[in-house]
LORO-57050 format. One record per residue: chain; x, y, z of N, C-alpha, C in turn. Coordinates in nm, 4 decimals, padded with zeros to 6 digits. Layout:
BEGIN
PT/mol/n.u/n.v/n.w/ca.u/ca.v/ca.w/c.u/c.v/c.w
PT/A/X/Y/Z/X/Y/Z/X/Y/Z
...
//
This chain:
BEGIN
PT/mol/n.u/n.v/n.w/ca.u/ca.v/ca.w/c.u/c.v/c.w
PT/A/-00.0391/01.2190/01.7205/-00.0696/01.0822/01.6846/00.0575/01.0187/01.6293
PT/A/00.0946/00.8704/01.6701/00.2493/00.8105/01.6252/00.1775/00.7388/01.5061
PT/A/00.3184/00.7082/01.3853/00.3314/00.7264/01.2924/00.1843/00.5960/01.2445
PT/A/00.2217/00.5019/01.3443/00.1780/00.3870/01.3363/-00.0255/00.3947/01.3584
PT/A/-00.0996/00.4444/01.4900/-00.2095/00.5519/01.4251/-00.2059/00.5764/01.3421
PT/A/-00.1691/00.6386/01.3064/-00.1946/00.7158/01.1419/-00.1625/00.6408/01.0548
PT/A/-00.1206/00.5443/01.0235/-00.0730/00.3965/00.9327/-00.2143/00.3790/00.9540
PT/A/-00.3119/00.3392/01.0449/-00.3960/00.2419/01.0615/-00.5187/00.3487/01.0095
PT/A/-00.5555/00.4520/01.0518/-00.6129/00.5303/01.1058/-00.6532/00.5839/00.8840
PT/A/-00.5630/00.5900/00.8321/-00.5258/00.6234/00.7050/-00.5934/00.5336/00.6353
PT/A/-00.5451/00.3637/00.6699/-00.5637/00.2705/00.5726/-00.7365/00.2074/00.6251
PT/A/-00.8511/00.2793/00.7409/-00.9401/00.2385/00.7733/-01.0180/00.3800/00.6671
PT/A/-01.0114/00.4917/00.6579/-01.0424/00.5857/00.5414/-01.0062/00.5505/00.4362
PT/A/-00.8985/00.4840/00.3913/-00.9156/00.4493/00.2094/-01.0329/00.3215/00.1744
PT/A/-01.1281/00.2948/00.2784/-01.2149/00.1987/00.2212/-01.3380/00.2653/00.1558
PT/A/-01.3587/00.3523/00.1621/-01.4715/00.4356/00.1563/-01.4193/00.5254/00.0652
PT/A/-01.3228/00.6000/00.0263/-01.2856/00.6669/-00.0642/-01.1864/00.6339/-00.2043
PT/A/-01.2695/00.6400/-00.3099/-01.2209/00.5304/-00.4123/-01.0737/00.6086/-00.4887
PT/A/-01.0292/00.7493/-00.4108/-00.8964/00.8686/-00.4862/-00.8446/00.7842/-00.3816
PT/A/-00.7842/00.7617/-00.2722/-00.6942/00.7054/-00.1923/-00.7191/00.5994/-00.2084
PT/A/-00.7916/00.4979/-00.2219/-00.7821/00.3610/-00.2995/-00.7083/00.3730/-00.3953
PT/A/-00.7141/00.4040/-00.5001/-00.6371/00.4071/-00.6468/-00.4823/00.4531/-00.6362
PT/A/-00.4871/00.5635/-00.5133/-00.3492/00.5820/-00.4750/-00.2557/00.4765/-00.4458
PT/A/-00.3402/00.4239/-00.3351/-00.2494/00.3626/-00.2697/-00.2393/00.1870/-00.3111
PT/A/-00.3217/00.1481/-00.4345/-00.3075/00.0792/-00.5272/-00.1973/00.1074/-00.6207
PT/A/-00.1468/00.2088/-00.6660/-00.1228/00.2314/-00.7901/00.0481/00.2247/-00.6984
PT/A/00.1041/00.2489/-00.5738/00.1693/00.2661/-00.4741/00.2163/00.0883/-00.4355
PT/A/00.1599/00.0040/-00.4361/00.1314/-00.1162/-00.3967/00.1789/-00.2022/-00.5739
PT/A/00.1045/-00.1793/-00.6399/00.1287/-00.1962/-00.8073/00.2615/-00.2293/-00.8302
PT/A/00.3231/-00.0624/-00.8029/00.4812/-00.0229/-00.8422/00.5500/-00.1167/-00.7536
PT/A/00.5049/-00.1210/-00.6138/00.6280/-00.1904/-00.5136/00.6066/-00.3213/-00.5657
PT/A/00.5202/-00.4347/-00.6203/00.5114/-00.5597/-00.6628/00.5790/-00.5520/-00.7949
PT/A/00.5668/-00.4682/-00.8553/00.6257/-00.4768/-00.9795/00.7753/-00.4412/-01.0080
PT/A/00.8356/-00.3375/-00.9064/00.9371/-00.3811/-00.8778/01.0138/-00.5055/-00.8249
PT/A/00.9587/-00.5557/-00.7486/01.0447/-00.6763/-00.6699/01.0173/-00.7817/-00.7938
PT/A/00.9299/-00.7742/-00.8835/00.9005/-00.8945/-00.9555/00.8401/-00.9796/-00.8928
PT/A/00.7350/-00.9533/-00.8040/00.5652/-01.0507/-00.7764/00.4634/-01.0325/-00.8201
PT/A/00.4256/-01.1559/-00.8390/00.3115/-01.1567/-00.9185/00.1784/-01.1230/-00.8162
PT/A/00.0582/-01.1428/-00.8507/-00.0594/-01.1340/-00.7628/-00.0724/-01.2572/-00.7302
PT/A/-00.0593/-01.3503/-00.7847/-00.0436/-01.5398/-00.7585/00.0459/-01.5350/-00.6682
PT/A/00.1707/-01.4543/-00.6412/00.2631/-01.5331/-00.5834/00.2296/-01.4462/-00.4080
PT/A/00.1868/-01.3426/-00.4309/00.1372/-01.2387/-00.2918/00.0176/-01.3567/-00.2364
PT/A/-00.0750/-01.3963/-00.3337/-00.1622/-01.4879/-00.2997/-00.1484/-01.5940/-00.2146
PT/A/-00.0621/-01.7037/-00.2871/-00.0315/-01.8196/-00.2048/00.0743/-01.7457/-00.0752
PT/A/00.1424/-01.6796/-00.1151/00.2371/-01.6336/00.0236/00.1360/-01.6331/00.1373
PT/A/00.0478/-01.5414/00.1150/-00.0369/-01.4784/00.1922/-00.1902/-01.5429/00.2489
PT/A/-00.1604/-01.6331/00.1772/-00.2967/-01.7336/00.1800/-00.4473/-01.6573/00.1512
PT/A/-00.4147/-01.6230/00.0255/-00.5755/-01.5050/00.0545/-00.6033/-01.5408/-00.1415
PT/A/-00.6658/-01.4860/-00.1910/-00.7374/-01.4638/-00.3226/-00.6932/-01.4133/-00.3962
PT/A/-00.6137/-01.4767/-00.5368/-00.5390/-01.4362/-00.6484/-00.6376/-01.2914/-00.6638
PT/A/-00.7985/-01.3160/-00.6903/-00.8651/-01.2126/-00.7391/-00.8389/-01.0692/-00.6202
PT/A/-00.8641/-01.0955/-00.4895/-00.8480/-01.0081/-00.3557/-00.6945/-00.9347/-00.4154
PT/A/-00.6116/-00.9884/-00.4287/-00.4612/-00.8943/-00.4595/-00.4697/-00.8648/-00.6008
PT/A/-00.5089/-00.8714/-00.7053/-00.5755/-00.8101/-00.7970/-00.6897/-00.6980/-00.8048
PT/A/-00.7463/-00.7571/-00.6751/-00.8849/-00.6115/-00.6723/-00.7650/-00.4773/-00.5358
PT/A/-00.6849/-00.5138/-00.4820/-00.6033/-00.4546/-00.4236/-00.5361/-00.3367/-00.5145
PT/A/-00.4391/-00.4043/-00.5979/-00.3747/-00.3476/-00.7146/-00.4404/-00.2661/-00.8197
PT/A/-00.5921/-00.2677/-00.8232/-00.6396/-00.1562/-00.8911/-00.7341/-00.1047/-00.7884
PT/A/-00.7078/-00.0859/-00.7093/-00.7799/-00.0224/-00.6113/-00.9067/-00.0509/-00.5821
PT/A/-00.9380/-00.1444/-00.6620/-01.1536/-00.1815/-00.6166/-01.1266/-00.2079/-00.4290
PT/A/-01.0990/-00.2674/-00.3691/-01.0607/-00.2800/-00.2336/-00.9158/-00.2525/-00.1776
PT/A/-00.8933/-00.2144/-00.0776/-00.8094/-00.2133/00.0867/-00.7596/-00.3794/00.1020
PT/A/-00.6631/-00.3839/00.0825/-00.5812/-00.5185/00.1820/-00.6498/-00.4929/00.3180
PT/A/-00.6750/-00.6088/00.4118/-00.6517/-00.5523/00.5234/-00.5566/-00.5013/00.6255
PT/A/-00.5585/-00.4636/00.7199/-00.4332/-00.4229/00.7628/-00.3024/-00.5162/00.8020
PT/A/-00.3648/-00.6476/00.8524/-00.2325/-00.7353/00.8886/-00.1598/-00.7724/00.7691
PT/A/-00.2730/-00.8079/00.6439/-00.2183/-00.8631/00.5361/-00.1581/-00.7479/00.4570
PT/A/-00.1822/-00.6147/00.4905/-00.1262/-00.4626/00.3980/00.0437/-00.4898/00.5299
PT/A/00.0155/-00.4778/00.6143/00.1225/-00.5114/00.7166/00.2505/-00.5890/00.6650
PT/A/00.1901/-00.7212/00.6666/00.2941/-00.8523/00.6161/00.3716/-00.8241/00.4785
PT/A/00.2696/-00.7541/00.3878/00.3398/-00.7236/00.2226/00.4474/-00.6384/00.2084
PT/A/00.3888/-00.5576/00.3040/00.5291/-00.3946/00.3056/00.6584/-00.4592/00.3378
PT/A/00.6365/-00.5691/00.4675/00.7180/-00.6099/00.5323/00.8454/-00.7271/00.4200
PT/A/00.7220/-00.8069/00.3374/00.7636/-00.8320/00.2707/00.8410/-00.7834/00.1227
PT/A/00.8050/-00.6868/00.1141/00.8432/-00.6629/-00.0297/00.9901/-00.5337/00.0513
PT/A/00.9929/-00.5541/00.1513/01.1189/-00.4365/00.2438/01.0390/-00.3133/00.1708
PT/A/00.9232/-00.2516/00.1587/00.9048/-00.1252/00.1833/00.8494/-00.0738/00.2913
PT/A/00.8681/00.0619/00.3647/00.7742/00.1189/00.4672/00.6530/00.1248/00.4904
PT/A/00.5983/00.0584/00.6073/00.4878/00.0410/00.5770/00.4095/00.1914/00.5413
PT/A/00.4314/00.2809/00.6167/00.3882/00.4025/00.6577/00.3733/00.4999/00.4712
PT/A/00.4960/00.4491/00.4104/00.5317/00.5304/00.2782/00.3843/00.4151/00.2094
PT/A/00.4323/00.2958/00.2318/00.3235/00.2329/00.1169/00.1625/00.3115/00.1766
PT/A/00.1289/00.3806/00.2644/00.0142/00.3637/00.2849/-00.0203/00.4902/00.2969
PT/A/00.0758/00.5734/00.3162/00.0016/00.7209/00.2854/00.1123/00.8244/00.1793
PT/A/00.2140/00.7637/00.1303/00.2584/00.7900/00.0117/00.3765/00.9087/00.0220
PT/A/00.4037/00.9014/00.2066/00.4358/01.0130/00.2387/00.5913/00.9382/00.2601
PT/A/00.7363/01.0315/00.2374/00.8269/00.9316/00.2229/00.9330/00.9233/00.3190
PT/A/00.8913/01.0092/00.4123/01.0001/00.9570/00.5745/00.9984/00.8481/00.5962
PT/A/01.1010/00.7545/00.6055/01.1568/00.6450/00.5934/01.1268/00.5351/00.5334
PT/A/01.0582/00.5762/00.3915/01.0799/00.4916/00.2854/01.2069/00.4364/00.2361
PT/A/01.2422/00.3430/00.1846/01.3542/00.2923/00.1400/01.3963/00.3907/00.0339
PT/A/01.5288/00.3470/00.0379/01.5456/00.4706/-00.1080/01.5063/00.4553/-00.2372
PT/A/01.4831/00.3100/-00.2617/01.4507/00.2468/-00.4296/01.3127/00.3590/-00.4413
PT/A/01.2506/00.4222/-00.3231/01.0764/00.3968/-00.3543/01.0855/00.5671/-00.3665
PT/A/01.1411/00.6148/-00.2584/01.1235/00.7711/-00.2654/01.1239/00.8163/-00.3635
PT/A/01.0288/00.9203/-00.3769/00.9736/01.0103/-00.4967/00.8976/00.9421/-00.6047
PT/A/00.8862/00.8259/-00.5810/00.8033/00.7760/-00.6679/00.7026/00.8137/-00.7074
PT/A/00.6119/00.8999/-00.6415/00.4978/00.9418/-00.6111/00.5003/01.0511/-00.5196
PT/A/00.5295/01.1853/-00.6355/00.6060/01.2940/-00.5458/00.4220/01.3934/-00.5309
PT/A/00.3594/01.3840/-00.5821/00.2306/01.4480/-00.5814/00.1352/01.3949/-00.4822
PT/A/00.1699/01.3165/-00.3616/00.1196/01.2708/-00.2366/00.2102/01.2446/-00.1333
PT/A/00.2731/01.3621/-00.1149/00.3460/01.3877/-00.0226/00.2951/01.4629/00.1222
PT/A/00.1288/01.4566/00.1015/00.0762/01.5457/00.1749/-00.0620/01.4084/00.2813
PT/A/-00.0242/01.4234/00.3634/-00.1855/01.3403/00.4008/-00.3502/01.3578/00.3507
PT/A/-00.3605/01.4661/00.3034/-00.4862/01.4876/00.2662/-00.4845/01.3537/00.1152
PT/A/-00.3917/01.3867/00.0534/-00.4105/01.2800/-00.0625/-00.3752/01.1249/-00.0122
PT/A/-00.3242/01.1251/00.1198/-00.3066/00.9660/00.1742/-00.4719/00.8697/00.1171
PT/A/-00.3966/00.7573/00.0421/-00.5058/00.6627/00.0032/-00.5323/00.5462/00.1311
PT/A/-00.4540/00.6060/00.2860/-00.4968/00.4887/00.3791/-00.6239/00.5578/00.4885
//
């Protein structure tokens, strides 16, 4: 399966499971809070619900995929690292950030 499957395939299983939600919230969190965005400012970018990128960021819901898509893209992280935590060709700021989901079974997509 290419990397990109399994991007999708990952982030359609973290809706239903609230440990890879929180992961890949807590994954999403760090990359906004690095670049210095707010949930207001992902919001209007993105045209979607101050509350929706807030319930994102603590994991109550899944971005969907175009809009989990557009953010990675935006914030320059991998999409693949933001979504299953795994860090082949993550940027370097991000690697190891989250060295205890390096494995797909703990992927929150």
């Amino acid at each position: 399966m290419n990397q990109h499957a399994q991007t999708i395939e990952h982030l359609e299983r973290s809706g239903g499971n609230s440990s890879l939600r929180r992961a890949l919230a807590a994954r999403l969190d760090t990359a906004l809070k690095r670049a210095g965005v707010s949930s207001a400012h992902v919001a209007r970018r993105f045209d979607v619900n101050e509350r929706d990128v807030q319930f994102w960021r603590r994991g109550i819901t899944v971005p969907p995929l175009g809009a989990f898509t557009r953010i990675a893209a935006f914030l320059d992280v991998d999409l693949y690292w933001l979504c299953t935590g795994q860090t082949p060709g993550a940027t370097a700021a991000f690697q190891g950030v989250f060295p205890a989901e390096g494995h797909v079974n703990s992927s929150p997509c």
